[in-house]
BAFI-3210 file (N, C-alpha, C; in Angstrom, 3 decimals, decimal comma, padded with zeros to 6 digits):
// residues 213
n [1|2|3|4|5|6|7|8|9|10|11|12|13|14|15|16|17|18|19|20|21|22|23|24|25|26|27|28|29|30|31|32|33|34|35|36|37|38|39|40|41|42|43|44|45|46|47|48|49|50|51|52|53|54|55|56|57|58|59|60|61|62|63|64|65|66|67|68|69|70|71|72|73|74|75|76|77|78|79|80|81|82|83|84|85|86|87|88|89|90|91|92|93|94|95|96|97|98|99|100|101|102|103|104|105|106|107|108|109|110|111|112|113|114|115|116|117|118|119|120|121|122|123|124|125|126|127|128|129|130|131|132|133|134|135|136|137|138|139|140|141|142|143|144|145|146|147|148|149|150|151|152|153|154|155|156|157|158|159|160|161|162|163|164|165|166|167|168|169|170|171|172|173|174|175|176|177|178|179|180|181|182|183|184|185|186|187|188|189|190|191|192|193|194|195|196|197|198|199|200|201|202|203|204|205|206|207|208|209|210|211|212|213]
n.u [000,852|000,092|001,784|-000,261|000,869|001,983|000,546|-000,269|-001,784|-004,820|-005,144|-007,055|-006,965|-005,026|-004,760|-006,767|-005,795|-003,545|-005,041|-006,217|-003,758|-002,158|-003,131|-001,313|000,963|001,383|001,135|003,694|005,621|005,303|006,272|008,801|010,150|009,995|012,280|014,525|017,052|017,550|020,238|019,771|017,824|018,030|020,355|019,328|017,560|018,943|020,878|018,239|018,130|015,858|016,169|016,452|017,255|015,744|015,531|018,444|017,866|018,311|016,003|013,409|011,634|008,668|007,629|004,755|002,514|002,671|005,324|005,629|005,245|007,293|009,961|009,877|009,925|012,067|013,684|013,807|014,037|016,698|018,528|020,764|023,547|025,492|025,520|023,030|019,642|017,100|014,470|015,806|017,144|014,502|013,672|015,624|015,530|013,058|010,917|008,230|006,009|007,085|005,203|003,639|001,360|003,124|005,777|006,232|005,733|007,761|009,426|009,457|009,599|012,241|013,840|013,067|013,074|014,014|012,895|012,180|009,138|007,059|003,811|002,189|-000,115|-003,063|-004,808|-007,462|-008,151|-007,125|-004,307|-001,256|000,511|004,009|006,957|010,574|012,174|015,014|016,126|014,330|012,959|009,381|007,028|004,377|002,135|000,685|-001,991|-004,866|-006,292|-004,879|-006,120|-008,445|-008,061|-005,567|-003,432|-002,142|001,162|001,652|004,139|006,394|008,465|009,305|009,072|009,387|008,167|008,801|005,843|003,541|003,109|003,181|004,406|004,301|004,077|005,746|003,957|004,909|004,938|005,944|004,858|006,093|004,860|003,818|004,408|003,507|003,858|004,177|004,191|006,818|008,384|012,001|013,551|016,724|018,415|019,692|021,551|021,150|023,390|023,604|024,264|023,944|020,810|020,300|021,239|019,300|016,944|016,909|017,686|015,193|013,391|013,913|012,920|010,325|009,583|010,093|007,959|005,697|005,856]
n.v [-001,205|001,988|005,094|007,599|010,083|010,708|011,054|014,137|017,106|018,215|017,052|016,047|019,104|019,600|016,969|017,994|020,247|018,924|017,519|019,529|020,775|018,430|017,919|019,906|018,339|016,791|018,935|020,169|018,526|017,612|019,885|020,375|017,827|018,581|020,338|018,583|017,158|015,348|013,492|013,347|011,670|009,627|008,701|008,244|006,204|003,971|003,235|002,266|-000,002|000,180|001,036|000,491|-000,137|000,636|000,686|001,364|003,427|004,852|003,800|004,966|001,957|001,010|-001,517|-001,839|000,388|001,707|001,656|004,783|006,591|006,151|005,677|008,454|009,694|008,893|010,025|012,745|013,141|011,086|011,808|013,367|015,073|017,016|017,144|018,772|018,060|017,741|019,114|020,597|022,654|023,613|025,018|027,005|028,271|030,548|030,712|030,614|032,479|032,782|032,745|031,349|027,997|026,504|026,573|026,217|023,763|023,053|023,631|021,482|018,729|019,298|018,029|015,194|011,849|008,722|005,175|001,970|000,806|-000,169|-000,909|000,292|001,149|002,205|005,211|006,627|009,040|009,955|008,747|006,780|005,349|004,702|001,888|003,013|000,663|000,260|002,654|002,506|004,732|006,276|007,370|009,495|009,465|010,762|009,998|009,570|007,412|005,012|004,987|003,595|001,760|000,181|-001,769|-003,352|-004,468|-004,120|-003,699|-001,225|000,288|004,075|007,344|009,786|013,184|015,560|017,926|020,476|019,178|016,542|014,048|013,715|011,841|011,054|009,656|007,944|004,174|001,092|-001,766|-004,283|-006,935|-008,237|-008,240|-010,443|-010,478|-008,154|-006,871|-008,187|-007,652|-006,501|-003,611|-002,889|-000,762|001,330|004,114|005,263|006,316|009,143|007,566|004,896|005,058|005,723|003,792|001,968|002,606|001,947|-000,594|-001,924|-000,627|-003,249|-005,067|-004,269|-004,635|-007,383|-008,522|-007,584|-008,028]
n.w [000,000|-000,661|000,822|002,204|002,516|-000,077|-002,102|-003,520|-001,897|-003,224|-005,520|-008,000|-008,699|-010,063|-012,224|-013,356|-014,608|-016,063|-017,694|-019,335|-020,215|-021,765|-024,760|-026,108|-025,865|-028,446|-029,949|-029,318|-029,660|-032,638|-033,537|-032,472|-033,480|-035,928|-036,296|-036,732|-038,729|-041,358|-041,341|-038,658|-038,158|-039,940|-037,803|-035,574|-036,548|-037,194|-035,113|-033,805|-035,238|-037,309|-039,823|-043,465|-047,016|-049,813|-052,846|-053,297|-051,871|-048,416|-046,312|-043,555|-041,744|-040,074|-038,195|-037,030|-036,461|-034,101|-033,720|-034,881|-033,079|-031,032|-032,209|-032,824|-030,024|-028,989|-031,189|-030,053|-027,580|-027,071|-028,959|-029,062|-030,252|-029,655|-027,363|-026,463|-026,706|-028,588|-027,596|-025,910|-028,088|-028,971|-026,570|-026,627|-028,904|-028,135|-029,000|-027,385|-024,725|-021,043|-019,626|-020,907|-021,452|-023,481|-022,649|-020,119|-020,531|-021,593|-019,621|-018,346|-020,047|-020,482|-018,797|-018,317|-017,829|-019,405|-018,127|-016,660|-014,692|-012,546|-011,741|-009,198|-008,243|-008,692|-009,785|-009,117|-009,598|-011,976|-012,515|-011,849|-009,465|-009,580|-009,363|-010,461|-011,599|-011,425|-009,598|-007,830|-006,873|-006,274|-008,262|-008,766|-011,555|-014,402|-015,863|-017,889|-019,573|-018,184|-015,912|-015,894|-017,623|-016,190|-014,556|-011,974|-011,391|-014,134|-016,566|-017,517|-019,875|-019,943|-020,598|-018,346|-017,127|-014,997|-013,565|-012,449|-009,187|-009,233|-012,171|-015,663|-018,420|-021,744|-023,704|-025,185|-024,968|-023,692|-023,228|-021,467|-020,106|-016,929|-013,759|-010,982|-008,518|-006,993|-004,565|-003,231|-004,863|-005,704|-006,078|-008,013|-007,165|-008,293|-009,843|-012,977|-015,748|-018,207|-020,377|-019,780|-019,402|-021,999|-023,171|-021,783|-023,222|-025,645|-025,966|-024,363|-026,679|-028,218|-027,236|-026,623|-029,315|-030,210|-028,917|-029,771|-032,224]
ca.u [000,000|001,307|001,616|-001,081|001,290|002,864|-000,168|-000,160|-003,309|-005,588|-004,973|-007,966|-007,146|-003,613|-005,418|-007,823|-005,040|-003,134|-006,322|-006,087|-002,514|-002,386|-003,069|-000,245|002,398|001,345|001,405|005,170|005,999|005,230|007,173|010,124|010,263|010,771|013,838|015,702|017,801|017,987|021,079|019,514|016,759|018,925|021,294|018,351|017,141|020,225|020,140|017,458|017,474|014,890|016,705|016,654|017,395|014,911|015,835|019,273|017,889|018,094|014,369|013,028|010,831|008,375|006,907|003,855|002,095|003,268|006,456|006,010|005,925|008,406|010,861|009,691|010,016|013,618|014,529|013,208|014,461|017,811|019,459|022,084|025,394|026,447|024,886|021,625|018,568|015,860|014,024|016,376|017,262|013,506|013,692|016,463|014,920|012,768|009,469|006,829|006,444|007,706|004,015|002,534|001,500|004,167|007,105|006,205|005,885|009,058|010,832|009,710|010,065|013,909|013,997|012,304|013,976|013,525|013,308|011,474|008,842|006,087|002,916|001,865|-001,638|-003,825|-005,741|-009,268|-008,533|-006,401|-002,915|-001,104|001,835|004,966|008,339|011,389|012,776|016,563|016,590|013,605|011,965|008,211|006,339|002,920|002,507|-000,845|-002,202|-005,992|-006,254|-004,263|-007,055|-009,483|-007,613|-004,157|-003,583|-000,999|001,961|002,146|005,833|006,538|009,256|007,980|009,790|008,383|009,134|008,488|004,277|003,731|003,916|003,881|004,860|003,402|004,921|006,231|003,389|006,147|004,351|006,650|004,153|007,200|004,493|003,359|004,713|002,497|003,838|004,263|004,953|008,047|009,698|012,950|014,721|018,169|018,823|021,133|020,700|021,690|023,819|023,036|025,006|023,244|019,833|019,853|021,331|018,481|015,707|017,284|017,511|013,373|012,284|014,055|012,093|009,537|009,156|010,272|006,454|004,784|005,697]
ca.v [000,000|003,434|005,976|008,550|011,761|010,707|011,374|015,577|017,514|018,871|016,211|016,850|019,839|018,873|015,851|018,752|020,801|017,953|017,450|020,907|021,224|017,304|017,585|020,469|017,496|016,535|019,976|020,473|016,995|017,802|020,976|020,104|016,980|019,055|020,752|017,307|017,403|014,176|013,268|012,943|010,749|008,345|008,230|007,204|004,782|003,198|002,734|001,354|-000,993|000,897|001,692|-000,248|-000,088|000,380|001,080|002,227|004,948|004,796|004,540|004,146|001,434|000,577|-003,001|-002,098|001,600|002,004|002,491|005,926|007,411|005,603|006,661|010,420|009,922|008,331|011,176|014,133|013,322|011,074|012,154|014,776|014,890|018,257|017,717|019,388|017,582|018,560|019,915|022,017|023,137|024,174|026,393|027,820|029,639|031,434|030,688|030,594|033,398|032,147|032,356|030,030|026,649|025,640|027,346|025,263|022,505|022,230|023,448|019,564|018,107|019,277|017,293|013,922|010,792|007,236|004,084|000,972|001,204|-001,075|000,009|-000,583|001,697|003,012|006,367|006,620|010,209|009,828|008,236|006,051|005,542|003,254|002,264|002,903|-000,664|000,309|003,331|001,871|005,378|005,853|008,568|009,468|009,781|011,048|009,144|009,235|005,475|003,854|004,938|003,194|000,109|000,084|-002,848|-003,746|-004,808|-003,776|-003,221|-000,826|001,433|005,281|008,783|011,051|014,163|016,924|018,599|020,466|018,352|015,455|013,313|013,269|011,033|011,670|009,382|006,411|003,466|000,246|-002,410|-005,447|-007,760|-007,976|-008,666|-011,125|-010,223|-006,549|-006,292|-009,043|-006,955|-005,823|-002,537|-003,186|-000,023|001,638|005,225|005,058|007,628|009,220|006,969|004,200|005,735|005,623|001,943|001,137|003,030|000,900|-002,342|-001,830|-001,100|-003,987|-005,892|-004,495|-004,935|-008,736|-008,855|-006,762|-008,300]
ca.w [000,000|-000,685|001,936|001,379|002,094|-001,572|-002,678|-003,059|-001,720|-004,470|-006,835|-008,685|-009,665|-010,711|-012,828|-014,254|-015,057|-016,735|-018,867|-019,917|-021,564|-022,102|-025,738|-026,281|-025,759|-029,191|-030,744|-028,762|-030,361|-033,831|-033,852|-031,771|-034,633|-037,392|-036,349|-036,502|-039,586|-042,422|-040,818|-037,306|-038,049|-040,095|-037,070|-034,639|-037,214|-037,504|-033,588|-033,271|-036,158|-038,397|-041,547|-044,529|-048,136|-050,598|-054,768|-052,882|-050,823|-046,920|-045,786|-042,019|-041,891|-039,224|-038,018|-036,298|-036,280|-032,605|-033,421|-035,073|-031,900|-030,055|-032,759|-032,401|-028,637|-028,771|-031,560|-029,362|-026,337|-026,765|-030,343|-028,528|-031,177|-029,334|-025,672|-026,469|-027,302|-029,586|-026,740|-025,374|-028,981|-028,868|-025,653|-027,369|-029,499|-027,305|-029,302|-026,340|-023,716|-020,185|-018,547|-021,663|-021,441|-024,232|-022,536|-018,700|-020,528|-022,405|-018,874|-017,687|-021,042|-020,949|-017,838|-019,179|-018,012|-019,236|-017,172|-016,817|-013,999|-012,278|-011,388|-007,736|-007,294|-009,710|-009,058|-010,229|-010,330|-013,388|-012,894|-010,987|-008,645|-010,052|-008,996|-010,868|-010,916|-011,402|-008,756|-006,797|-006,463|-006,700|-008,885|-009,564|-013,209|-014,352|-016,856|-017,802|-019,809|-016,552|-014,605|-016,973|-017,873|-016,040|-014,169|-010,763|-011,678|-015,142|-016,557|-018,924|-020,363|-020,744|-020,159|-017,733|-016,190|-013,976|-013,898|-010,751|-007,836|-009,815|-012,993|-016,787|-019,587|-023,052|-024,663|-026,410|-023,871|-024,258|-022,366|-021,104|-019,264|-016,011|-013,110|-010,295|-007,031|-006,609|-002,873|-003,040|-005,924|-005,079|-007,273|-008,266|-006,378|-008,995|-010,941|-014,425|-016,438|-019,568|-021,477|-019,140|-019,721|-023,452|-023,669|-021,757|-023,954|-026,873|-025,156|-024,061|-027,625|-028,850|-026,299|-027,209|-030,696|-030,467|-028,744|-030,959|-033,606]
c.u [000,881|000,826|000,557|-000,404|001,810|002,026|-000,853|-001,965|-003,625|-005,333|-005,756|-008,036|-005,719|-004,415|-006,322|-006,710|-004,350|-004,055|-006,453|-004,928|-001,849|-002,156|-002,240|000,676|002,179|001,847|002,942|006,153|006,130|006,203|008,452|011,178|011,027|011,981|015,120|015,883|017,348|018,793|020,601|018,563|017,298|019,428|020,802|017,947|017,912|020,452|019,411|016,867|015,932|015,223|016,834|017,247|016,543|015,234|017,609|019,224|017,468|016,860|013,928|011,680|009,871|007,659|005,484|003,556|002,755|004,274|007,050|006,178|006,836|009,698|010,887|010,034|011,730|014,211|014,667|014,187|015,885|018,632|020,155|023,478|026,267|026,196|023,679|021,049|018,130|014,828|014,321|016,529|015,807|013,108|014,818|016,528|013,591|011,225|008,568|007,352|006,323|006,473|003,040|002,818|003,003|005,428|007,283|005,947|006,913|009,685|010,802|009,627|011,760|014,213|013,305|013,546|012,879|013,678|012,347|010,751|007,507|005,143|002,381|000,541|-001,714|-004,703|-006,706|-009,174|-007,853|-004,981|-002,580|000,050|002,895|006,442|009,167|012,564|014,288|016,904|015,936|012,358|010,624|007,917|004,968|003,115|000,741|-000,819|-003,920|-006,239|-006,149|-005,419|-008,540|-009,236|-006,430|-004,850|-002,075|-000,130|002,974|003,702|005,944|007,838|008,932|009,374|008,952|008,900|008,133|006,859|003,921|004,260|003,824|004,351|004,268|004,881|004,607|005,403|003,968|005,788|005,102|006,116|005,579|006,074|004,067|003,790|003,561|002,332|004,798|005,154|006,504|008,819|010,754|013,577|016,326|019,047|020,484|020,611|021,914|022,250|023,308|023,342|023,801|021,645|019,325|020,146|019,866|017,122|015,569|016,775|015,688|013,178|012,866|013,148|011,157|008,832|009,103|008,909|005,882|004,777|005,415]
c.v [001,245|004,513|007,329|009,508|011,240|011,356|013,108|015,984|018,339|018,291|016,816|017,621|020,060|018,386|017,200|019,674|020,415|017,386|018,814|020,889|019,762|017,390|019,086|019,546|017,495|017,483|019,921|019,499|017,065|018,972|021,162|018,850|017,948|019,739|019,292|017,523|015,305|013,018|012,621|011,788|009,765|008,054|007,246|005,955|004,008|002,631|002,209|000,209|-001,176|001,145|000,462|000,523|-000,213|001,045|001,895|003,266|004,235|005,039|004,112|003,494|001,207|-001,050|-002,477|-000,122|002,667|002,861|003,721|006,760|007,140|006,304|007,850|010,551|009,677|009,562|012,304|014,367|012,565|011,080|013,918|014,901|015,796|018,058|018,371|018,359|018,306|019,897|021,184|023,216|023,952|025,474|027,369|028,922|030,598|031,657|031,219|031,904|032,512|032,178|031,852|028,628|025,892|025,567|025,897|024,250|021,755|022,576|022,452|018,952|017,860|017,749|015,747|012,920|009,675|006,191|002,912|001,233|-000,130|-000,491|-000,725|000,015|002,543|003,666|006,663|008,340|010,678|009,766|006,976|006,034|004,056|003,563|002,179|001,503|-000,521|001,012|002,930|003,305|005,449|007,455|008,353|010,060|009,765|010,541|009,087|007,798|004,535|004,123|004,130|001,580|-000,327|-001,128|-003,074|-004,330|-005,153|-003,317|-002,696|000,677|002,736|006,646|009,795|012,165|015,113|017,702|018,750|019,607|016,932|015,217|013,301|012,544|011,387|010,812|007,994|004,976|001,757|-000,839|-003,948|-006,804|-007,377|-008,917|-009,208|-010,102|-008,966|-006,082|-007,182|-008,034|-005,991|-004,973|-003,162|-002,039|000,352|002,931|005,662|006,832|007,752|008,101|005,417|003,949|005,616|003,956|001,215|001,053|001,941|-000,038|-002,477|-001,669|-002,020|-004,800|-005,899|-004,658|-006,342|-009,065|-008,453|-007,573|-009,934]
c.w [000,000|000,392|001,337|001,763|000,972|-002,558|-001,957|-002,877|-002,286|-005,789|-007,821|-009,389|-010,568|-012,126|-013,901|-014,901|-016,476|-018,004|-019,707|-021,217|-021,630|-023,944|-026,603|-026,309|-027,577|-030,301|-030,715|-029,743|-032,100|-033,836|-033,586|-033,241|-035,779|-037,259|-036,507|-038,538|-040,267|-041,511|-039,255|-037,329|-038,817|-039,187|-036,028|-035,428|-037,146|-035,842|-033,418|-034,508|-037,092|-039,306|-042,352|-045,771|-048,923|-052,202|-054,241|-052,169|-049,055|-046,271|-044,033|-042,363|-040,726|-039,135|-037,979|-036,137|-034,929|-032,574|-034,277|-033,998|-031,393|-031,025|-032,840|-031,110|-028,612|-029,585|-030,692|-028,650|-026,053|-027,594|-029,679|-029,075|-029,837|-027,208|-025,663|-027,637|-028,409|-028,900|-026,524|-026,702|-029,327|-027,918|-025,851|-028,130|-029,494|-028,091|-028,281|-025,215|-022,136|-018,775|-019,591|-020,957|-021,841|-023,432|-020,677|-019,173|-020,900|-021,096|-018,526|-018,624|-021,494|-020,044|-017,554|-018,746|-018,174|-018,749|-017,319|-015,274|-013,692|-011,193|-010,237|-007,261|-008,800|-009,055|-009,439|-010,290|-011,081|-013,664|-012,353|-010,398|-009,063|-009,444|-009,887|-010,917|-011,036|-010,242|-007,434|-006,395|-006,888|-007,706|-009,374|-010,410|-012,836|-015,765|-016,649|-018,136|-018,971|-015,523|-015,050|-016,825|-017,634|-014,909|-012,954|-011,272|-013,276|-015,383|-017,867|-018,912|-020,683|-020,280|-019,601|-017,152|-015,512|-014,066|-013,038|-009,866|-008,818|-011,319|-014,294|-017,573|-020,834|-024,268|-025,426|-024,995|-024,825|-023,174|-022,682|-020,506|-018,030|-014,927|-011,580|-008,408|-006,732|-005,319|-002,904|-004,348|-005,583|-006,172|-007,284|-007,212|-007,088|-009,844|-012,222|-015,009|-017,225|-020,077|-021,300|-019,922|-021,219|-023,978|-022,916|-022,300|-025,066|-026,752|-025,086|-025,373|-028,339|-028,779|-026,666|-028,436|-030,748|-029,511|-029,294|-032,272|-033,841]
res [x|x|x|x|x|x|x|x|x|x|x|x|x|x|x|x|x|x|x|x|x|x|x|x|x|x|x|x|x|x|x|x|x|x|x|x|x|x|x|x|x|x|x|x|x|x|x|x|x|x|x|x|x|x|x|x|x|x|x|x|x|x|x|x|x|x|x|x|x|x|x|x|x|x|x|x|x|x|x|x|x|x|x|x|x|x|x|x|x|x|x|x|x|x|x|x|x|x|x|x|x|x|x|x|x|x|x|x|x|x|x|x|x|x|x|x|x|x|x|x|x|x|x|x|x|x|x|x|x|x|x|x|x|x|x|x|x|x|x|x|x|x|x|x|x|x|x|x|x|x|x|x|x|x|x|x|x|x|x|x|x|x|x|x|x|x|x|x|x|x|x|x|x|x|x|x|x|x|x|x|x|x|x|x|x|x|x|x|x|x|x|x|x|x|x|x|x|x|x|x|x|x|x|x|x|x|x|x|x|x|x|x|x]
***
């Protein structure tokens, strides 16, 4: 059972908030995208074992519909040649004014990490609370769907970051299985570097494609 101070007071209107500028990720997502260069989106393809050959030209292919986002999510957020993302390369150029939506959403979009995570309480008022199984910490992530049809001990790969007092995710949902016995699950109790961090984004959508497909 999770301790109810984790859970912040005035959810609700958090959750209503989060329903508000919710379908801005998408807009942010599309526009952040197009600054990626030729060059960049071959390089991710090529990473993650998406590129082919077709009449001689270098094309990204996908298996399964899914993984157009997941490759937009992996370009966005871990194609860094120089040390700057896409993201950041977005708050860069000073588009949004610094009391919009867009502008507070890319400052916790810079700050987006990915991990593998297992879900231990679902919130009927539109998320749920999971642990980080490498570092072991917990986070409520708001999630309307999971409050619908999420399920205990779900395991899945996702990138989330920072949204007031708590957690939203970057949308790229890499479902691993499900784990039985929740309370006996022990974290590895380890916090991953970048370098870390991106081998293990990889590694997960290999994973998950070899179920998908």
């Amino acid at each position: 059972m999770i301790n109810t101070l984790f859970i912040p007071n005035g959810l609700q209107k958090i959750v209503s908030e989060y329903q508000r500028v919710r379908p801005l990720m998408t807009q942010l997502h599309s526009e952040i995208g197009r600054l990626a260069k030729a060059d960049a989106s071959v390089a991710c393809a090529r990473r993650l074992r998406m590129l082919s050959r077709r009449g001689g030209k270098k094309t990204i292919t996908f298996a399964v519909e899914e993984e157009t986002a997941v490759f937009q999510d992996y370009l966005i957020y871990m194609y860094q040649p120089r040390g700057i993302n896409l993201v950041q390369q977005m708050i860069n150029r000073n588009r949004y004014l610094p009391e919009s939506d867009e502008y507070l959403l890319l400052q916790g979009m810079v700050q987006a990490r990915f991990s593998v995570f297992l879900v231990e309480q679902i919130l009927t008022e539109g998320g749920f609370v999971a642990k980080d199984i490498y570092s072991g910490d917990q986070f409520l992530i708001l999630d309307q769907s999971m409050a619908q049809r999420g399920e205990v001990g779900l395991l899945m790969g996702i990138r989330i970051f920072p949204f007031q007092q708590v957690w939203m995710h970057t949308g790229a949902w890499l479902t691993l299985g499900k784990i039985e016995d929740v309370a006996g699950f022990s974290p590895h109790g380890a916090t991953l570097t970048e370098k870390q961090e991106q081998t293990l984004n990889e590694e997960t959508i290999f994973q998950w494609r070899q179920m998908v497909e």
